[in-house]
C-alpha positions in Angstrom: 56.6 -6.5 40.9 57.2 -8.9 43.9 53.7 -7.9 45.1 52.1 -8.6 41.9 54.1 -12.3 41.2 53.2 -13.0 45.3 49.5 -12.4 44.4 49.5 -14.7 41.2 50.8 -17.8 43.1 48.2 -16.9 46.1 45.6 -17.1 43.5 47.2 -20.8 42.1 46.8 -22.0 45.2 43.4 -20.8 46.4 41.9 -22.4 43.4 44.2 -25.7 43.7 42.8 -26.0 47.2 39.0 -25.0 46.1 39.1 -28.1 43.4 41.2 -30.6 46.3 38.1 -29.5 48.3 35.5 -30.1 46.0 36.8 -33.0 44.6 37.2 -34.8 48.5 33.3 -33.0 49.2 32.2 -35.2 45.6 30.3 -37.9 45.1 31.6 -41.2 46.7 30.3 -44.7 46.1 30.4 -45.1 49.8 28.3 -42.7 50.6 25.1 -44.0 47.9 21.9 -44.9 49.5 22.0 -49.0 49.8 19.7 -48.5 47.0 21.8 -47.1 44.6 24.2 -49.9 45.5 22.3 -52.7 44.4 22.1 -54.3 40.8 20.3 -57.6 39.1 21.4 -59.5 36.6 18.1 -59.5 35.2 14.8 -56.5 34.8 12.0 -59.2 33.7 11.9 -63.1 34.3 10.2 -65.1 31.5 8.5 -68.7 32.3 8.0 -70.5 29.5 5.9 -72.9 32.0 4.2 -72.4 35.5 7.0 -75.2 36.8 10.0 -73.9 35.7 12.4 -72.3 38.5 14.7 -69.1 37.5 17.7 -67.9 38.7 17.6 -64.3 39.9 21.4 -62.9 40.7 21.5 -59.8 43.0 25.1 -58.0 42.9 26.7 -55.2 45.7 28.7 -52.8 43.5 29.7 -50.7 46.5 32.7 -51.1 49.3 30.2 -51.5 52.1 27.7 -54.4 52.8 23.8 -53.8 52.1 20.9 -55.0 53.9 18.5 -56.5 50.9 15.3 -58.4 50.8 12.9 -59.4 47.5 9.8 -58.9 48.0 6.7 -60.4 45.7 3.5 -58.5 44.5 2.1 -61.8 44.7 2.0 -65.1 47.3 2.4 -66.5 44.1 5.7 -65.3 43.4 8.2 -67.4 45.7 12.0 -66.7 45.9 14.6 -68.5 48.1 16.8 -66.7 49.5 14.4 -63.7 49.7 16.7 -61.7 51.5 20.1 -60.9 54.0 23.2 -59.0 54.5 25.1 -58.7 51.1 29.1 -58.3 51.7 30.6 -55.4 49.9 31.4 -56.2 46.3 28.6 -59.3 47.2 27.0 -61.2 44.8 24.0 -63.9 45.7 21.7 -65.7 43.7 18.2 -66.4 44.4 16.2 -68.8 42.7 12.5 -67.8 41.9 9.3 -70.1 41.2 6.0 -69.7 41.1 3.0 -71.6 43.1 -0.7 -72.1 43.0 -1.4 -70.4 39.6 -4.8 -71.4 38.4 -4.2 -74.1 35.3 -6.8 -71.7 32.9 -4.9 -68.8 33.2 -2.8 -68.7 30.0 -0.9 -65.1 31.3 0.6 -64.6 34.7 2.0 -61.6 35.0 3.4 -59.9 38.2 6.4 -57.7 40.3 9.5 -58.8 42.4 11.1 -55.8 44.0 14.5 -55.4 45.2 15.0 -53.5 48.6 18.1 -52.5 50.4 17.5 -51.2 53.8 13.4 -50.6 53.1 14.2 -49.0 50.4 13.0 -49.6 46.3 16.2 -50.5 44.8 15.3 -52.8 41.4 11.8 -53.7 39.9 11.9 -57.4 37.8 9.2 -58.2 35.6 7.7 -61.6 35.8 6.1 -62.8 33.1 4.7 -66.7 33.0 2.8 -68.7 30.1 0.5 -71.2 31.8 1.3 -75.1 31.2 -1.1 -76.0 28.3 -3.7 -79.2 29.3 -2.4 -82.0 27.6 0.6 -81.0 26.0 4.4 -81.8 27.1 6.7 -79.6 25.6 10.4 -81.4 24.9 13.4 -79.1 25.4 15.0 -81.0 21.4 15.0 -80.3 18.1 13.5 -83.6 16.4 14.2 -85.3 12.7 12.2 -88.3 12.9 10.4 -90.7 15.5 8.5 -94.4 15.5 6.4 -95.4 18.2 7.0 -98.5 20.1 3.9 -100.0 21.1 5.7 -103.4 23.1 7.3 -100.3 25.6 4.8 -97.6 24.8 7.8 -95.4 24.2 8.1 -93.1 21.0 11.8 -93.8 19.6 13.2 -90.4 18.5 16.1 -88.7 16.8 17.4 -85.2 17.5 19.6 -82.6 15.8 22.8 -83.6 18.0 23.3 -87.2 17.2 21.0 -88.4 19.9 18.5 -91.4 19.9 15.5 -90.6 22.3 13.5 -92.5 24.0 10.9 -90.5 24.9 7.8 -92.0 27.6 5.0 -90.0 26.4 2.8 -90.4 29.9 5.8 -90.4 32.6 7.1 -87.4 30.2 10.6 -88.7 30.6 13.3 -88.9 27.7 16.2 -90.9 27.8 19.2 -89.9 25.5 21.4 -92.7 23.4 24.4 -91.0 22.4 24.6 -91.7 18.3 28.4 -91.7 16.4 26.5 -90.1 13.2 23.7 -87.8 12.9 20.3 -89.5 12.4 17.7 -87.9 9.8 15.2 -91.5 9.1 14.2 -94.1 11.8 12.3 -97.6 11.4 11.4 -100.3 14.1 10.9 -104.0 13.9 7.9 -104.9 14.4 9.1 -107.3 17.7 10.3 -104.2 18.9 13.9 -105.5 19.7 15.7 -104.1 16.6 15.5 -100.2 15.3 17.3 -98.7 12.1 18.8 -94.9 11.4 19.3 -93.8 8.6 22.0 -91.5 8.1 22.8 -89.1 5.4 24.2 -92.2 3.2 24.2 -95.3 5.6 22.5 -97.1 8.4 22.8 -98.4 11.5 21.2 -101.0 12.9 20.6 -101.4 16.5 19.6 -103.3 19.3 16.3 -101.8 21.4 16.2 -100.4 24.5 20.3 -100.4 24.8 20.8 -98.9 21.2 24.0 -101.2 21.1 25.1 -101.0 17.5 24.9 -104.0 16.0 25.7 -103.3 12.8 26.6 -100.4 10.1 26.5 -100.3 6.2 27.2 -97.0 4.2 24.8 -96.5 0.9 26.1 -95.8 -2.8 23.7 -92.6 -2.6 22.0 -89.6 -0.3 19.3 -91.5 1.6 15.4 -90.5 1.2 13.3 -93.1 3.0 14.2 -96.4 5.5 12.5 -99.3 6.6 12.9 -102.5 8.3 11.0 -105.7 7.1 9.7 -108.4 9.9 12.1 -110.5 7.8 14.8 -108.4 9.4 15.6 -107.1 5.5 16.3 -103.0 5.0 14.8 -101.4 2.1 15.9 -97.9 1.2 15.7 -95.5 -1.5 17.5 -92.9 -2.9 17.4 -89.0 -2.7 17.9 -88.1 -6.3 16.3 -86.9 -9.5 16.0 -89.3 -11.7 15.3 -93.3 -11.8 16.7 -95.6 -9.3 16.1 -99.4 -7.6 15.1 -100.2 -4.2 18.1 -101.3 -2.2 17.9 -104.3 0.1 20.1 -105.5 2.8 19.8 -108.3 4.9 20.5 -107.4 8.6 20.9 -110.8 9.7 23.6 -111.9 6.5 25.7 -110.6 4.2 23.5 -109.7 1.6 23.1 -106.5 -0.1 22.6 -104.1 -3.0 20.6 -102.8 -5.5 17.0 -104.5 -6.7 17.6 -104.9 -10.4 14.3 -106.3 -10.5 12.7 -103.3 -8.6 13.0 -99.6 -11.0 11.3 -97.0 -9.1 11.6 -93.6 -9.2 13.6 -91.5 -6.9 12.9 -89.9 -3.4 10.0 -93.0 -2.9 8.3 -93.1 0.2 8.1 -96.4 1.6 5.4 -98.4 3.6 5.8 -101.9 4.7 2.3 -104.1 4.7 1.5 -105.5 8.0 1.7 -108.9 6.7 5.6 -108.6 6.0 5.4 -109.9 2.3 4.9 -106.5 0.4 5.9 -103.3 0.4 4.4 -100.2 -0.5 5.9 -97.5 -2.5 4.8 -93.8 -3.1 6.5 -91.6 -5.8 6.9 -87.9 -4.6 9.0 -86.2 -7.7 7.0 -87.3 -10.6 3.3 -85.8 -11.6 1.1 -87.8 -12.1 2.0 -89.9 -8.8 2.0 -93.4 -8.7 2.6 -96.5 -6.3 4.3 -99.3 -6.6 4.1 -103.1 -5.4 6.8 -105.3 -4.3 6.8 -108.7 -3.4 9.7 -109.5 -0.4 8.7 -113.3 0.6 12.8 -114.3 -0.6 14.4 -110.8 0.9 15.1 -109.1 -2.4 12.5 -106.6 -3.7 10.6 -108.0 -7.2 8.2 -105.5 -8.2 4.6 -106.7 -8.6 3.3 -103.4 -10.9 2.0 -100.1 -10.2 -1.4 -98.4 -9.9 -4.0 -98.7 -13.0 -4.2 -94.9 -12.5 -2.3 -92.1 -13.9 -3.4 -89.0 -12.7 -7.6 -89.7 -12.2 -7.0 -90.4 -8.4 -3.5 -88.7 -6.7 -2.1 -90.5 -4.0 0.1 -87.4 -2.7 3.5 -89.3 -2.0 2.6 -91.1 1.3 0.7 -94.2 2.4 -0.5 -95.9 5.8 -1.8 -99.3 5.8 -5.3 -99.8 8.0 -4.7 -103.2 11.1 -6.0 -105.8 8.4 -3.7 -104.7 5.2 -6.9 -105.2 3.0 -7.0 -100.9 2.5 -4.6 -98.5 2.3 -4.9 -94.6 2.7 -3.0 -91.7 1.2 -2.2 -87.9 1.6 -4.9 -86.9 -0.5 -7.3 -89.2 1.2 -8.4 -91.4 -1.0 -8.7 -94.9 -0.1 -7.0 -98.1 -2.0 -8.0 -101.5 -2.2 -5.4 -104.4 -1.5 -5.2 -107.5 -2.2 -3.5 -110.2 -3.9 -5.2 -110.0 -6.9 -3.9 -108.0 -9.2 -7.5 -107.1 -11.3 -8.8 -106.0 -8.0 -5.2 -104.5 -6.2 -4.5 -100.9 -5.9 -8.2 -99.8 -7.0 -9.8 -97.0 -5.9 -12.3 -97.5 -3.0 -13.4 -94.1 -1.9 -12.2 -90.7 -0.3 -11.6 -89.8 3.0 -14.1 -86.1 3.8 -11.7 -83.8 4.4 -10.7 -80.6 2.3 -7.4 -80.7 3.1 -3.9 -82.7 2.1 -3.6 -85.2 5.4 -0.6 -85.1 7.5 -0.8 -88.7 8.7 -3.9 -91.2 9.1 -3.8 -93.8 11.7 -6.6 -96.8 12.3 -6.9 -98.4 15.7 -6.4 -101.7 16.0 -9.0 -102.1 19.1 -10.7 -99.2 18.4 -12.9 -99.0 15.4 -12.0 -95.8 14.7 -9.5 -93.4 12.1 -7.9 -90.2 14.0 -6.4 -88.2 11.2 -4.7 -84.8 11.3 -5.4 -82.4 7.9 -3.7 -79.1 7.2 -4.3 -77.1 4.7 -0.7 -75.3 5.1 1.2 -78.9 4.3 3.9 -77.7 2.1 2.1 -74.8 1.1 5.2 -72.2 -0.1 2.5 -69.0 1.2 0.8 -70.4 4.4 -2.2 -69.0 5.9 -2.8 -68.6 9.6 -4.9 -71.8 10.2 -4.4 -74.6 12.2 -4.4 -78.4 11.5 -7.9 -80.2 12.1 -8.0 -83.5 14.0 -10.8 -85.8 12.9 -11.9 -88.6 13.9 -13.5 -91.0 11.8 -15.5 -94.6 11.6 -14.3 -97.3 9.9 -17.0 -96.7 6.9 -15.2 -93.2 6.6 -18.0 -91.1 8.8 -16.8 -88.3 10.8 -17.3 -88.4 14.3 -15.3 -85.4 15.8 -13.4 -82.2 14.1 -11.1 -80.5 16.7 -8.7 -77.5 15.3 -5.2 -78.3 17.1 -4.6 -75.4 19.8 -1.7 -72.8 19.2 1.2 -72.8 21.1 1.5 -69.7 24.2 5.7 -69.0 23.9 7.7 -65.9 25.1 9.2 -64.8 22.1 11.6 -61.6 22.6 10.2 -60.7 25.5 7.2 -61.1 24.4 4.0 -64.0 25.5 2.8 -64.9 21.4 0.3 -67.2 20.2 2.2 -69.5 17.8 0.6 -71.9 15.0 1.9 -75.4 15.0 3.0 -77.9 12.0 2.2 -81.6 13.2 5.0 -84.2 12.5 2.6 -87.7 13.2 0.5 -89.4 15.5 0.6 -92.5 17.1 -2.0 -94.8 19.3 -0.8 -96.2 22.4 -0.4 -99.8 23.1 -3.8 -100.0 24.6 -5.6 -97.2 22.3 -6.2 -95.4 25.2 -4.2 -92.2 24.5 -3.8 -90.8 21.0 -0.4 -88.7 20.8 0.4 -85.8 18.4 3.8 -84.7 17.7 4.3 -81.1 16.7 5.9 -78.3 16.7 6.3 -74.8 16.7 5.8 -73.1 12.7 9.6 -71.5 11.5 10.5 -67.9 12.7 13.9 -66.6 11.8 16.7 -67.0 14.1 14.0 -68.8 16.8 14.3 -72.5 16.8 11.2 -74.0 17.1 9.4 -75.3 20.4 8.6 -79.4 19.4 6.0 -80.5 22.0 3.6 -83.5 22.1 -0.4 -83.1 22.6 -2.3 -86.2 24.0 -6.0 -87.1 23.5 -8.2 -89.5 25.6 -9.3 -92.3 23.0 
């Protein structure tokens, strides 16, 4: 009996001291290879532009230092540090860039690999989407922008109450802090004064400082601004129904609604170079119409509208050529103006193009009409195609056709080809440049990439 309770605890304890053996003979994080001991914070580095830099964090997860060095599949492929003697529990960051990648390669692709003591340790992707020629790509999410041809700066507003001013051929953007979100902007013509339009007010402010001068709320949801060389705002209203033109006067005290202007609702408005008239497009109402003011005294008086009613669409927008003798639309067609009335507003001619235009614009010095058309402009079902840039000659001749380049973007991991929608386009001061804004067509829970493209004139 003794015997037999003596050998039981004998046995307890051999196998107590087999598992204290094997458990101090187990695996210890000491004793991993330096390889096993290193860890990145990330497997695959995605450029979104040959001249952006990455950071690259490189951790220890043992109790003993490591002996690591990155090392590139390419000369191409730069890192700084690219290696040393990581302390136990270490971490370092190294920042990796990339150099002397031809300009034509759209795709560069290549291999950093982590080493600890000579040995492979962690493999990192690096993926890069080549800098497109002549576009600039702005890191903000845009609502509207002017162009302001006495700075040659395009005035801008972005989704975080910020007034940009964005140099289109330094590529530099200074940010205005704004007390209200921004969704409409107008300039003087002198350049010295700029209006935002908020979601029911304006401000009006001093140019380049953006000092606010002064603010006014509106008795309605605002649809369209725009300041008058008379220093007068007109706006109009975001609504369904009929409304008046609202005036203020910047410069006085001044202000409310037109009686002597009914328009419709959500009217688009242009303002004729001269300074005497404005232009107003309907947008809510088939057939579309415009309408004539006269603004000599401030307040709006309307003139009339179009003799047509349906026999030649305007499309809800206008742009006035240099002279103010012609005006064109979205659809193209091309309107006489003038101040009589038997001859004003008549239909001169149309535009060739098969496709509603996102914006026209007519040089001043240059004799010519660059004009972007899309035939997915508020379409509900787009197609895959891409805007067209034309250019035209005065007598409505086309010169050049040039379908707009897609957009190269790492999206999920992933280098895609992405169509563009184009905002507007502008001429600089000395019609040497033409510059397109755009920006990268929706995808769901991807904001889009807003860039701008520039053409030699």
């Amino acid at each position: 009996m003794n015997f037999t309770k003596c050998t039981s605890w004998t046995i307890v304890g051999c196998i107590f001291l087999c598992i204290s053996f094997l458990y101090a003979c187990g695996p210890d994080m000491d004793s991993w290879e330096g390889s096993e001991r290193l860890d990145v914070s990330h497997e695959q580095l995605l450029f979104e532009s040959l001249v952006q830099r990455k950071k690259l964090t490189i951790f220890n997860t043992s109790n003993q230092p490591v002996s690591w060095s990155l090392e590139s599949s390419s000369n191409q492929i730069i890192s700084s540090p690219f290696g040393g003697l990581l302390p136990a529990n270490g971490i370092v960051e190294a920042e990796v860039w990339l150099i002397n990648v031809p300009a034509n390669e759209q795709v560069f692709q290549g291999l950093l690999t982590l080493k600890a003591e000579d040995k492979v340790a962690r493999e990192i992707e690096i993926v890069a989407v080549a800098s497109q020629q002549k576009r600039w790509s702005l890191d903000v999410q845009i609502t509207d922008a002017v162009y302001d041809s006495h700075r040659d700066r395009i005035w801008a507003l972005s989704d975080n109450r910020q007034l940009l001013e964005i140099d289109p051929v330094g590529q530099t953007v200074r940010s205005i802090p704004l007390e209200i979100q921004g969704i409409k902007l107008s300039i003087h013509p002198s350049g010295e004064r700029l209006v935002v339009g908020h979601e029911s007010a304006f401000s009006y402010l001093e140019l380049p400082s953006g000092q606010l001068i002064r603010r006014r709320s509106f008795p309605f949801k605002l649809h369209d601004i725009a300041i008058a060389p008379n220093h007068w705002i007109y706006a109009t209203a975001s609504q369904e129904q009929h409304s008046q033109i609202y005036c203020v006067n910047a410069l006085g005290t001044e202000e409310g609604y037109s009686y002597m202007a009914p328009i419709y609702s959500n009217a688009s408005i242009s303002v004729h170079p001269s300074g005497d008239y404005l232009l107003l497009a309907s947008t809510v109402i088939s057939p579309d119409d415009v309408y004539k003011f006269s603004i000599q005294e401030g307040w709006a008086h309307l003139r009339y509208d179009s003799p047509y009613h349906g026999e030649h669409r305007f499309g809800g927008k206008t742009w006035f050529d240099p002279s103010g003798e012609r005006f064109f639309t979205r659809t193209g067609n091309v309107f006489q103006f003038t101040d009589e009335q038997i001859r004003d507003l008549r239909y001169l001619t149309k535009i060739p193009a098969p496709n509603p235009f996102v914006f026209i614009a007519h040089g001043v010095k240059t004799p010519r009409i660059y004009a972007v058309h899309d035939v997915n402009f508020e379409r509900s079902f787009p197609t895959s195609a891409q805007p067209i840039l034309s250019i035209y000659s005065s007598s409505y001749q086309i010169v050049s056709s040039t379908v707009l380049p897609k957009i190269l973007r790492v999206v999920n991991g992933q280098v895609e080809e992405l169509g563009t929608d184009i905002f507007t386009g502008f001429f600089d001061r000395e019609e040497k440049n033409f510059f397109i804004l755009e920006k990268t067509k929706e995808l769901e829970g991807v904001k889009p990439t807003w860039s701008i493209l520039t053409f030699p004139v």
